[in-house]
N, C-alpha and C positions, 0 to 999 in steps of 0.2 A: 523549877524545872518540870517538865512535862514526860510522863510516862509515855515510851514509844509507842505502846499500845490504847494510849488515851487517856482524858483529862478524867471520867469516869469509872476508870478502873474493870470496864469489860472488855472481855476477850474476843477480838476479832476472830471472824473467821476465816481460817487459809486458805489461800487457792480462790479467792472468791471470783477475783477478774480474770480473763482469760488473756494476760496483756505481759509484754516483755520491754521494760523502762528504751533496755540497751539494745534495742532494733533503730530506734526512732531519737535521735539525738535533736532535741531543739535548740535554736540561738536564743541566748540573751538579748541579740540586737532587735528583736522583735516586739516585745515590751519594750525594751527602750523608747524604741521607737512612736511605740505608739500610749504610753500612759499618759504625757503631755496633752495630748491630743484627746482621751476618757477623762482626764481629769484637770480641763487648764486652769483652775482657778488652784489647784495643789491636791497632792494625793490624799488620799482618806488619812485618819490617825492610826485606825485598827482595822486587817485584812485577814480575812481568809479563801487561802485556794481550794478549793474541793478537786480532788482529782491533780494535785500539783503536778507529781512526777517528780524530775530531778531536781524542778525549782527554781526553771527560768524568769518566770514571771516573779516571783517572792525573790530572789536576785535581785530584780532590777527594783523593785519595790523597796526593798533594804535598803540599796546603793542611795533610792531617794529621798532617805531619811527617817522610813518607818521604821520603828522598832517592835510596833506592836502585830505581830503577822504569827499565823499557826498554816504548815500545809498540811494538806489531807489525802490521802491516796490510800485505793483501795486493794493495791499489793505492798508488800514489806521492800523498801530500797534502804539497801545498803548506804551507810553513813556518812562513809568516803565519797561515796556517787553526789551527792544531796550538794547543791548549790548554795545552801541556807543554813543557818545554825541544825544542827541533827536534833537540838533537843526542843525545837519548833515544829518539829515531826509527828505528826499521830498517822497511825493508821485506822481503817473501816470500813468495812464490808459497804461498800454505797449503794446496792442494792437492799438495805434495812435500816430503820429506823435509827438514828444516831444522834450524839446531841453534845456538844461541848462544853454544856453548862453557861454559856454566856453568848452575847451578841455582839456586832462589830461594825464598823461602818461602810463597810465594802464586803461580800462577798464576791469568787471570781467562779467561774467553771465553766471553763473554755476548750472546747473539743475532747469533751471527755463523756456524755450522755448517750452519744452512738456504740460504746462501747457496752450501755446495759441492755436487758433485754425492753423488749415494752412494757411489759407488765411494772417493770419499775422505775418506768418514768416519773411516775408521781410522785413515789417516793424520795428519789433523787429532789425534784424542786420544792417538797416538802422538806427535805433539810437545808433546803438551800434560804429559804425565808424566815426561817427557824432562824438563822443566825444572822440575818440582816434584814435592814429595811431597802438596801441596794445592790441589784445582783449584776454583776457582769458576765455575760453569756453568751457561749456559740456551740453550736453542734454541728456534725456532716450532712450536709443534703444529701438527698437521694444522689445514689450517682458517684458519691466522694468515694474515691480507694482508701486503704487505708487497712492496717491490722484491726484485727476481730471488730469491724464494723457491723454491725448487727440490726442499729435500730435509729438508721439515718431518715429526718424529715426534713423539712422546708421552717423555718423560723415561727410560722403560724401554728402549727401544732404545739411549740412549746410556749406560746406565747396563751394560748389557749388556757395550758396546764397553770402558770402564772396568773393569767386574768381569773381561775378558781380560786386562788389563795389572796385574791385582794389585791394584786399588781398589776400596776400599767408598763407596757414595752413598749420603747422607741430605740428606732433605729436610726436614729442621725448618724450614730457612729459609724456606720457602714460606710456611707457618706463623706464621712470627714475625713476615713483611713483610706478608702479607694484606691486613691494615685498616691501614695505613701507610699514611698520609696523604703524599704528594711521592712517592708510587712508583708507576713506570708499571705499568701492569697485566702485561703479560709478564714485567717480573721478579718480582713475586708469586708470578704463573701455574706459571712454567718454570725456577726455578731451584733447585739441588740443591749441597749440594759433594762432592767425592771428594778420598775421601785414601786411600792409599797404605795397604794392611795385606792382606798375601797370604793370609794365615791364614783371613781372615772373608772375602775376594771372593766374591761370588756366595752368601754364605748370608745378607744383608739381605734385609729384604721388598721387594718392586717396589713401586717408585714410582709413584706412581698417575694415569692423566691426568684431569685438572680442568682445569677452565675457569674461569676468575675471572669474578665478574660487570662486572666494567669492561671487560674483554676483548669480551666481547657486545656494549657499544655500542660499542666501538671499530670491529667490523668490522661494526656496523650502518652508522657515522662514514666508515667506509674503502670501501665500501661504495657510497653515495651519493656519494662525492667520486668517485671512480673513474668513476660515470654521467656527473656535471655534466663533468667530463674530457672523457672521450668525446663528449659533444655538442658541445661547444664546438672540440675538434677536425674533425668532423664539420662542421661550420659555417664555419671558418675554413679548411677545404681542399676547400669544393665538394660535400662526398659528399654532402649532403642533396640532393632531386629539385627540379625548378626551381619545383612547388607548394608545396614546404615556403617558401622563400623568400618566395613573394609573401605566401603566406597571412599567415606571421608579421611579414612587413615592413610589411603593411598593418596589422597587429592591432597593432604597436609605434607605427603612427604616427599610428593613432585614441586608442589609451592619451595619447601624450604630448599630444594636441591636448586631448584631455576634459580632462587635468589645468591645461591654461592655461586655460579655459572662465569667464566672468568667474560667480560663485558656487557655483562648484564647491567653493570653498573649497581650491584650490592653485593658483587662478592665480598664484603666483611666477613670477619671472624666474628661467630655471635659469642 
C-alpha cells in the first residue's frame, strides 16, 4: 500500500496549486472514449497520471484491465472524491523535483502544465520522463479559459522542453481524436505523445497550433458564464449603484405582476 503522501516518505508541500478538484467535474466518458484510439494495439501494463485529479482517466484505465496505475496531484483530494483505489494516491508539489522510485510504461499529464508557472515547466516534463519512456500530453493554448490558467502555450513550446530531454513528439493523436464523438475539445486540440529516442529529438516537424472548432464555442460558453458570474456577484455583494437596484427591482416586479394579470395567459399561481 502506498503512503498518501508518497512512495518516498517526503512531505509535500500545502497549498502548492492554486486549484479547487470540485469546481471542474470531468467525465469518465472522455478517456473512454478516446484510449482505444492512444493506444489500439492495447493499453500499457503500468500508468501514471501526473496531475490526476479525481481520476477520470485512471478510471477508465482500471475499467480496462490495468492494475498497475499510481495517480498524482498536486493538492490533497479527499478519498471518497477519488474515482480509483485511494491507496493509488500520492500527492506532490509538481512544481519540484519528485520521484517515485520506479518507471512505467505510460505516463499521462493532460491539461494540468497551464496550471504551473513558467519557471517550472521544466521541471514538470523533467518528472514526467523520469518515469516513462512514453508520455501522454496536452496543455491550454493561449487563449484557453479555464481556472488558474497561468502558463498556456501552443504544443511547440512544450515539445521543445521534451526534445531537451531526449524526446520525440507526434501528433497523430490530434488527428485520430478530431471528430471523436465523447472527446472534450481540448484533448482533440492539444494533445501529442512523446517518447523517448535521443537520436531523432528535435529533428520531427513542430507541431502546429490549431484550434478545434468546439474549442471556439466553448470559450464563447466560458465566456458568457464568466459574465452572468460576475453580475450576480456584483449584485449579491452591493457593488451595483443604488439606481441599478431600484431600476431592476422595480422592472422584476412589474414583469412578475404582468405575468399574474388575469388574460395575460400566465396568470398561474407560482
Amino acid at each position: 500500500m502506498l503512503d498518501r503522501d508518497g512512495m518516498t516518505g517526503e512531505v509535500p508541500t500545502a497549498g502548492a496549486i492554486d486549484y479547487d478538484h470540485s469546481r471542474n467535474r470531468h467525465s469518465v466518458e472522455d478517456p473512454r472514449a478516446a484510449l482505444g484510439i492512444l493506444f489500439p494495439g492495447g493499453l500499457p501494463g503500468s500508468c501514471v497520471d501526473v496531475g490526476c485529479g479525481t481520476g477520470t482517466w485512471l478510471r477508465a484505465i482500471a475499467e480496462g484491465g490495468v492494475a498497475d496505475y499510481i495517480g498524482v496531484d498536486g493538492v490533497d483530494i479527499p478519498p471518497g472524491e477519488l474515482l480509483f483505489k485511494a491507496d493509488r494516491f500520492v500527492r506532490r508539489d509538481l512544481r519540484t523535483k519528485w520521484d517515485l522510485g520506479r518507471r512505467f510504461e505510460a505516463a499521462f499529464c493532460l491539461e494540468v502544465a497551464e496550471h504551473l508557472e513558467s519557471e517550472h515547466a521544466g521541471t514538470l516534463v523533467e518528472a514526467l520522463v523520469r518515469h516513462s519512456d512514453t508520455v501522454v500530453f496536452s496543455a491550454a493554448c493561449p487563449g484557453q479559459p479555464g481556472q488558474h490558467h497561468i502558463n498556456c502555450q501552443w504544443p511547440s513550446y512544450w515539445q521543445g522542453l521534451f526534445n531537451a530531454r531526449g524526446y520525440v513528439c507526434d501528433d497523430e493523436v490530434r488527428w485520430r481524436l478530431w471528430e471523436k464523438d465523447g472527446v472534450d475539445p481540448w484533448y482533440k486540440q492539444n494533445m501529442f505523445i512523446a517518447r523517448h529516442a535521443p537520436e531523432e529529438a528535435g529533428r520531427e516537424p513542430r507541431l502546429r497550433p490549431v484550434i478545434h472548432p468546439e474549442m471556439v464555442q466553448f470559450i464563447e460558453w466560458y465566456a458568457k458564464k464568466e459574465a452572468v458570474e460576475e453580475l450576480q456577484s456584483e449584485i449579491a455583494t452591493g457593488r451595483k449603484d443604488l439606481a441599478w437596484y431600484v431600476e431592476n427591482g422595480a422592472r422584476a416586479f412589474a414583469a412578475k405582476l404582468q405575468r399574474k394579470l388575469p388574460g395575460s395567459g400566465n396568470d398561474k399561481p407560482e
